[in-house]
C-alpha positions, 0 to 999 in steps of 0.5 A: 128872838135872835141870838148869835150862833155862839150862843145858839151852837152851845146850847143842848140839841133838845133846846135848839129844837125847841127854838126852831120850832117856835121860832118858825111859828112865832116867825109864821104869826108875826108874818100874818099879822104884818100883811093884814097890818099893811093891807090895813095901813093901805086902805086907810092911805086910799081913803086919803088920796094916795095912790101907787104906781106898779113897778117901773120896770122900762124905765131908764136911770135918767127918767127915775132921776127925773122923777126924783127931782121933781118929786123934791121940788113939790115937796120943797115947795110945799115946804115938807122938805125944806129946799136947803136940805135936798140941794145938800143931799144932790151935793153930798150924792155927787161928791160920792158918785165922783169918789166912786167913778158912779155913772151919774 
């Protein structure tokens, strides 16, 4: 549960208590359930042929760009993602990265 910290701040000192401490457990249970929910999800993406790659931690800005657009052009190819709809987006990403003196 959220609330905001008006509202928590004007509640009595026994009730804030209270929400801590089953907030923390609530918090502690939908965490195990979450791992063993993905640790499922991932198996059953296994089964079907995906795999994944660790972290690419030596690899540059420019080799990552390369990997993002040809990883659009299969999925345009294969019609997932329709080719209109990436070419507007590198559009839309360099108009912003010019606004905001990105490096490209």
């Amino acid at each position: 549960m959220l609330v905001t910290r008006r509202f928590f701040d004007s509640l009595p000192s026994s009730l804030k208590t209270l929400l801590l401490r089953t907030g923390e457990a609530a918090g502690k249970a939908i965490l195990k359930a979450t791992r063993i929910d993905n640790a499922r999800s991932l198996t059953v993406l296994r089964a079907h042929g995906v795999t994944f790659l660790p972290p690419l931690t030596d690899t540059t800005p420019a080799e990552l760009s390369a990997m993002r657009d040809k990883a659009a052009r299969m999925l345009a190819k294969s019609g997932y993602i329709p080719a209109a709809t990436y070419a507007e987006a590198r559009r839309d990403l360099a108009v912003y990265r010019a606004q905001q003196k990105l490096i490209r």
